[in-house]
C-alpha positions, 0 to 999 in steps of 0.5 A: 509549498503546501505540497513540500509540506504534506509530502514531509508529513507522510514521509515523518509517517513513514519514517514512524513506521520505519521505527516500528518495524524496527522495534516490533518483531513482526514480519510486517513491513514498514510502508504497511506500519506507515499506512495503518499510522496515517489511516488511524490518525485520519480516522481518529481526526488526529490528522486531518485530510486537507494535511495530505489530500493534494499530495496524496492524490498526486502520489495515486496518479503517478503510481503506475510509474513506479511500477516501471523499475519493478517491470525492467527488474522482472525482464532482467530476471527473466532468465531465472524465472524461466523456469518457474513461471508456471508456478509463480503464474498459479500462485499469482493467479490464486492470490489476486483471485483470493484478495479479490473475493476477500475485498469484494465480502468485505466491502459488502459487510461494510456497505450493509452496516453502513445501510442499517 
């Protein structure tokens, strides 16, 4: 029952953010509203971790099976993209070297406050 109950608690989150995606005009999608919602709530102490810690971690150890329906869709789409694997390879490859080096100075920011 405790994991029906924080599962409806972060879809209510989600669900928020879906109204925000639909009322602000930005080009952020829905899931990332829903996410800053429930990281603020967790920071501001608004929404305690023990009301989606178990579900949450549930949630992240499933993760890569959600990931399959993405896969069979790239496979099945093979035949278009065939043609632009080279660039959509770069732009991948720059992107996930981009968020890497950004995270990695980041979390060394962070790290260096929290020493101080």
């Amino acid at each position: 029952m405790k994991y029906i109950k924080q599962f409806l608690f972060i879809l209510c989150i989600s669900f928020v953010g879906e109204i925000f995606n639909m009322i602000l005009p930005l080009p952020i999608p829905a899931s990332i509203y829903g996410m800053i919602i429930l990281f603020a709530g967790l920071m501001t102490g608004i929404i305690k971790l023990d009301s989606v810690k178990e579900t949450g971690i549930f949630l992240i150890e499933i993760m890569p099976v959600m990931f399959i329906p993405a896969g069979v869709g790239l496979i099945e789409s093979w035949g278009t993209l065939k043609e632009i694997i080279i660039p959509v390879s770069i732009i991948t490859v720059i992107t996930n070297i981009t968020v890497m080096v950004a995270t990695g100075r980041i979390s060394q920011m962070v790290i260096r406050r929290a020493d101080k």
